[in-house]
C-alpha positions as CSV (number, residue, x, y, z in Angstrom):
1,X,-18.1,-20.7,-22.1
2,X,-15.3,-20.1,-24.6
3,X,-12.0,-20.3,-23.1
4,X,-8.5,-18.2,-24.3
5,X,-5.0,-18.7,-23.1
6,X,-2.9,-15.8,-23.1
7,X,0.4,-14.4,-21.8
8,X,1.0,-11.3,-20.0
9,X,4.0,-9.8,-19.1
10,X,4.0,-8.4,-15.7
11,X,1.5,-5.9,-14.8
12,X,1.9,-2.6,-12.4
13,X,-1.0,-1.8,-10.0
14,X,-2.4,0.6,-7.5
15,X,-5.1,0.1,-5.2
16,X,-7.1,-0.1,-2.2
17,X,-6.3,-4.1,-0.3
18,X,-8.4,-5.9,2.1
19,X,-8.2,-9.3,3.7
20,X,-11.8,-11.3,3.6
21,X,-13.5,-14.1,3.1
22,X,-16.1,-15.4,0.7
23,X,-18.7,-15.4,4.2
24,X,-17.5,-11.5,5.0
25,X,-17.5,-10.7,1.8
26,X,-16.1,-6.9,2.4
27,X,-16.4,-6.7,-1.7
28,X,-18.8,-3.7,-1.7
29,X,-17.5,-1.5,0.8
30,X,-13.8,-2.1,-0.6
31,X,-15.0,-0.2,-4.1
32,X,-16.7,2.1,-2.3
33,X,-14.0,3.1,-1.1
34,X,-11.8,2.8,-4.1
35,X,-13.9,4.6,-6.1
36,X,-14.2,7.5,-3.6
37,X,-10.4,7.9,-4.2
38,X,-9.5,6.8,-7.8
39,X,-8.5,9.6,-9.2
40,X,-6.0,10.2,-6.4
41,X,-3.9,7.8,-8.9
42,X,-1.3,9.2,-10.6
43,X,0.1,7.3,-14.2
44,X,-3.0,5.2,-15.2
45,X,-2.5,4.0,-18.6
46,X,-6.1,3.0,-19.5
47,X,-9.4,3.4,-17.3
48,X,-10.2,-0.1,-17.1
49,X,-10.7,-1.5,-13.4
50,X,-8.9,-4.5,-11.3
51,X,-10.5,-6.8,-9.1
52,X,-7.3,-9.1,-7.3
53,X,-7.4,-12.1,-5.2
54,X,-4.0,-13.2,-4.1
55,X,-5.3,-16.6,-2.4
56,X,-3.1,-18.5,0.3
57,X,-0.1,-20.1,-0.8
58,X,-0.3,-23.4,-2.1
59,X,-4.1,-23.7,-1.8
60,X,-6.2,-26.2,-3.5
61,X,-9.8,-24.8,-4.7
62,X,-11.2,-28.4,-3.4
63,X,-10.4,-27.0,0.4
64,X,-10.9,-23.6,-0.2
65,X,-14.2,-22.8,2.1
66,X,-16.4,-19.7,2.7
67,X,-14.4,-18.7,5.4
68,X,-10.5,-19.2,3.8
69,X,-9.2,-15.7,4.2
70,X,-7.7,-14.2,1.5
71,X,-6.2,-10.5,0.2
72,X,-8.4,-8.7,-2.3
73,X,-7.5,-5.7,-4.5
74,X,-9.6,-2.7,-6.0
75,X,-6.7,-1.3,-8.2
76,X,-6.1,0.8,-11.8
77,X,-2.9,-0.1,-13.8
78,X,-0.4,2.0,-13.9
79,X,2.7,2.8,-16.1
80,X,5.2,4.5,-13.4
81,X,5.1,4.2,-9.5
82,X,5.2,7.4,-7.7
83,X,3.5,9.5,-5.5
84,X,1.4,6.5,-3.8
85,X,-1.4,8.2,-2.6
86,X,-2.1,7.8,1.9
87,X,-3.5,4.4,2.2
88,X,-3.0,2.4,-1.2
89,X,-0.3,0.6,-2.4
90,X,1.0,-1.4,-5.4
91,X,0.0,-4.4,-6.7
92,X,2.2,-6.5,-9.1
93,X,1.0,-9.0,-10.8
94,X,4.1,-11.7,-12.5
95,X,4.4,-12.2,-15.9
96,X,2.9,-15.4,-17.0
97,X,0.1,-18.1,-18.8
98,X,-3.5,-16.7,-17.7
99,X,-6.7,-18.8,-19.2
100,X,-9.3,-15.8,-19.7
101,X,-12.9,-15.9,-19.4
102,X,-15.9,-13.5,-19.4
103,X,-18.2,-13.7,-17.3
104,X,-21.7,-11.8,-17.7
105,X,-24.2,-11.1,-15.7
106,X,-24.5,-9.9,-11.8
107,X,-21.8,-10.1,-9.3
108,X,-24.4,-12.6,-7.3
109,X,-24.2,-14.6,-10.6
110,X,-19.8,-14.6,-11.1
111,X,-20.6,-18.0,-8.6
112,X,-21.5,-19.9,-11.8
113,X,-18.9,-18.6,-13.7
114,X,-16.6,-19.6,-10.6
115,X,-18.1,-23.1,-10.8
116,X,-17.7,-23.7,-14.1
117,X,-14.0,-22.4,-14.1
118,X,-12.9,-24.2,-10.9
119,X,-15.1,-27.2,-11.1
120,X,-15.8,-28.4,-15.2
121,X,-12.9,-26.2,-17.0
122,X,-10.0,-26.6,-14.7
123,X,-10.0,-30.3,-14.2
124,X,-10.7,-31.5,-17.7
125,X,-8.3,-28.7,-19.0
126,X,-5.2,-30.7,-18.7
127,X,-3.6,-27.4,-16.9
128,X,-3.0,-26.5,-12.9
129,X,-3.0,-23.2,-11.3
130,X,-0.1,-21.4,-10.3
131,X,0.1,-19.7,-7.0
132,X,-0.2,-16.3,-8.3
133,X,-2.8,-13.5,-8.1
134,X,-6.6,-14.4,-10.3
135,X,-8.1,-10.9,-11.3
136,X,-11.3,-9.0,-13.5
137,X,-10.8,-6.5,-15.7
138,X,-14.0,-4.2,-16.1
139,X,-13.6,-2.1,-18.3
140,X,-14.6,1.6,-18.7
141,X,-17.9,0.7,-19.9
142,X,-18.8,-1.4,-16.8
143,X,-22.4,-1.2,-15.7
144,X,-21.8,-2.0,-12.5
145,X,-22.6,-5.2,-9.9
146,X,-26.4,-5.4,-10.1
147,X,-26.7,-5.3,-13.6
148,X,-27.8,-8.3,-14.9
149,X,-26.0,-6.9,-18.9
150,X,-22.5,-6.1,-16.9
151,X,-19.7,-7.8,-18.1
152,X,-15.9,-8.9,-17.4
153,X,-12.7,-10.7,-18.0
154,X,-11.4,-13.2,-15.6
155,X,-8.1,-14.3,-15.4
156,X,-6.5,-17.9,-13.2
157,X,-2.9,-18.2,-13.7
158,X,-2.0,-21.4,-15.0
159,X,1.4,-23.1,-14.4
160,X,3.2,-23.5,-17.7
Protein backbone atom coordinates (compact mmCIF):
# COMPACT_ATOMS: atom_id res chain seq x y z
CA UNK A 1 0.00 0.00 0.00
CA UNK A 2 1.90 3.12 -1.06
CA UNK A 3 2.32 5.51 1.67
CA UNK A 4 2.61 9.68 1.42
CA UNK A 5 3.50 12.07 4.14
CA UNK A 6 2.01 15.39 3.88
CA UNK A 7 1.38 18.63 5.81
CA UNK A 8 -1.80 20.37 6.28
CA UNK A 9 -2.39 23.49 7.74
CA UNK A 10 -5.31 23.55 9.99
CA UNK A 11 -8.60 22.59 8.61
CA UNK A 12 -12.29 24.18 9.41
CA UNK A 13 -15.18 21.69 9.69
CA UNK A 14 -18.90 21.28 10.21
CA UNK A 15 -20.77 18.33 11.04
CA UNK A 16 -22.95 16.00 12.66
CA UNK A 17 -20.74 14.19 16.15
CA UNK A 18 -21.46 11.04 17.88
CA UNK A 19 -19.67 9.11 20.59
CA UNK A 20 -19.32 5.15 19.69
CA UNK A 21 -17.51 2.33 19.71
CA UNK A 22 -16.01 0.00 17.17
CA UNK A 23 -18.92 -2.86 18.82
CA UNK A 24 -21.88 0.04 18.49
CA UNK A 25 -20.73 1.01 15.58
CA UNK A 26 -23.42 4.10 15.14
CA UNK A 27 -21.40 4.77 11.61
CA UNK A 28 -24.46 4.29 9.41
CA UNK A 29 -27.08 6.04 11.15
CA UNK A 30 -24.62 9.10 11.84
CA UNK A 31 -24.50 9.79 7.68
CA UNK A 32 -27.81 9.18 7.53
CA UNK A 33 -28.34 11.72 9.27
CA UNK A 34 -25.67 13.94 7.92
CA UNK A 35 -26.60 13.53 4.71
CA UNK A 36 -30.30 14.29 5.39
CA UNK A 37 -29.03 17.79 6.39
CA UNK A 38 -25.91 18.66 4.36
CA UNK A 39 -26.86 21.22 2.54
CA UNK A 40 -28.02 23.10 5.65
CA UNK A 41 -24.04 24.03 5.52
CA UNK A 42 -23.28 27.31 4.78
CA UNK A 43 -19.42 28.13 3.21
CA UNK A 44 -18.29 24.71 1.81
CA UNK A 45 -15.30 25.17 -0.15
CA UNK A 46 -15.27 21.82 -2.12
CA UNK A 47 -17.89 18.87 -1.89
CA UNK A 48 -15.71 16.34 -0.66
CA UNK A 49 -16.84 14.43 2.68
CA UNK A 50 -15.17 13.99 6.28
CA UNK A 51 -15.21 10.98 8.31
CA UNK A 52 -13.35 12.18 12.00
CA UNK A 53 -12.30 10.12 14.88
CA UNK A 54 -10.92 12.10 17.71
CA UNK A 55 -9.70 8.89 19.84
CA UNK A 56 -9.09 9.27 23.75
CA UNK A 57 -6.21 11.14 24.82
CA UNK A 58 -3.00 9.50 24.98
CA UNK A 59 -4.26 6.08 23.68
CA UNK A 60 -2.15 3.40 22.34
CA UNK A 61 -3.80 1.39 19.32
CA UNK A 62 -2.27 -1.90 21.13
CA UNK A 63 -5.15 -1.27 24.01
CA UNK A 64 -7.59 0.25 21.92
CA UNK A 65 -10.58 -2.54 22.03
CA UNK A 66 -14.00 -2.93 20.35
CA UNK A 67 -15.60 -1.27 23.01
CA UNK A 68 -12.98 2.06 23.66
CA UNK A 69 -15.42 4.84 23.15
CA UNK A 70 -14.49 7.47 20.98
CA UNK A 71 -16.13 10.85 19.11
CA UNK A 72 -16.80 10.41 15.47
CA UNK A 73 -17.52 13.18 12.88
CA UNK A 74 -19.68 13.34 9.52
CA UNK A 75 -18.52 16.87 8.46
CA UNK A 76 -17.90 19.19 5.02
CA UNK A 77 -15.01 21.73 5.15
CA UNK A 78 -15.67 24.98 5.34
CA UNK A 79 -14.02 28.41 4.63
CA UNK A 80 -15.99 30.83 7.20
CA UNK A 81 -17.88 29.78 10.42
CA UNK A 82 -21.36 31.19 10.67
CA UNK A 83 -24.75 30.43 10.82
CA UNK A 84 -24.13 26.83 12.51
CA UNK A 85 -26.98 25.16 11.57
CA UNK A 86 -29.43 23.49 15.03
CA UNK A 87 -27.52 20.50 16.03
CA UNK A 88 -23.95 20.48 14.27
CA UNK A 89 -21.03 22.03 15.23
CA UNK A 90 -17.44 22.67 14.15
CA UNK A 91 -14.75 20.53 13.89
CA UNK A 92 -11.07 21.76 13.77
CA UNK A 93 -8.64 19.74 12.86
CA UNK A 94 -4.59 21.25 13.87
CA UNK A 95 -2.22 21.90 11.46
CA UNK A 96 0.31 19.25 11.15
CA UNK A 97 2.40 15.88 9.54
CA UNK A 98 -0.44 13.35 8.34
CA UNK A 99 0.81 9.91 6.58
CA UNK A 100 -2.10 9.39 3.81
CA UNK A 101 -3.36 6.32 2.54
CA UNK A 102 -6.19 5.02 0.27
CA UNK A 103 -8.02 2.62 1.02
CA UNK A 104 -10.39 0.80 -1.58
CA UNK A 105 -12.97 -1.34 -1.30
CA UNK A 106 -16.13 -1.65 1.18
CA UNK A 107 -16.39 -0.01 4.47
CA UNK A 108 -16.55 -3.90 6.00
CA UNK A 109 -13.12 -4.10 4.18
CA UNK A 110 -11.37 -0.38 5.65
CA UNK A 111 -10.43 -3.34 8.74
CA UNK A 112 -7.48 -4.46 6.46
CA UNK A 113 -6.55 -1.22 5.57
CA UNK A 114 -6.79 -0.40 9.52
CA UNK A 115 -4.47 -3.47 10.03
CA UNK A 116 -2.05 -2.79 7.79
CA UNK A 117 -1.79 0.99 8.86
CA UNK A 118 -1.79 0.32 12.69
CA UNK A 119 -0.22 -3.00 12.71
CA UNK A 120 2.70 -3.47 9.61
CA UNK A 121 3.10 0.47 8.60
CA UNK A 122 3.05 2.22 11.87
CA UNK A 123 5.54 0.20 13.72
CA UNK A 124 8.21 -0.36 11.04
CA UNK A 125 7.64 3.37 9.99
CA UNK A 126 10.04 4.92 12.35
CA UNK A 127 7.09 7.56 13.17
CA UNK A 128 4.42 7.76 16.40
CA UNK A 129 1.04 9.11 16.31
CA UNK A 130 0.04 12.28 17.64
CA UNK A 131 -2.99 12.73 19.75
CA UNK A 132 -4.94 14.50 17.24
CA UNK A 133 -8.03 13.75 15.18
CA UNK A 134 -7.46 10.57 12.05
CA UNK A 135 -10.00 11.29 9.22
CA UNK A 136 -11.32 10.02 5.28
CA UNK A 137 -11.81 12.19 2.67
CA UNK A 138 -14.45 10.85 0.07
CA UNK A 139 -14.67 12.65 -2.37
CA UNK A 140 -17.60 13.83 -4.57
CA UNK A 141 -17.39 10.88 -6.64
CA UNK A 142 -17.77 8.38 -3.72
CA UNK A 143 -19.82 5.36 -4.42
CA UNK A 144 -20.77 4.76 -1.33
CA UNK A 145 -20.08 1.95 1.69
CA UNK A 146 -21.09 -1.23 -0.06
CA UNK A 147 -19.37 -0.79 -3.02
CA UNK A 148 -16.73 -2.96 -3.40
CA UNK A 149 -14.97 0.00 -6.40
CA UNK A 150 -15.45 2.92 -3.52
CA UNK A 151 -12.56 4.63 -2.59
CA UNK A 152 -10.84 7.11 0.09
CA UNK A 153 -8.02 8.87 1.74
CA UNK A 154 -6.98 8.20 5.16
CA UNK A 155 -5.22 10.38 7.26
CA UNK A 156 -3.15 9.39 11.09
CA UNK A 157 -1.34 12.31 12.43
CA UNK A 158 2.10 11.64 13.08
CA UNK A 159 4.21 13.45 15.67
CA UNK A 160 6.98 15.40 13.99
Amino acid sequence: MKVEIIEFEKLTLVGLKISTTLSEDNTFNLWNSFMKRRDEIKNRIDDNYYSIQKYPDNVNMDSFTPITVFDKWAAVIVNKVNDIPDGMEVIYIDAGKFAKFRHSGTASDFFRTSQYIYGTWLPSSGYELRNAHHFEIMEANYKGPNDPDSEEDVFIPLKT
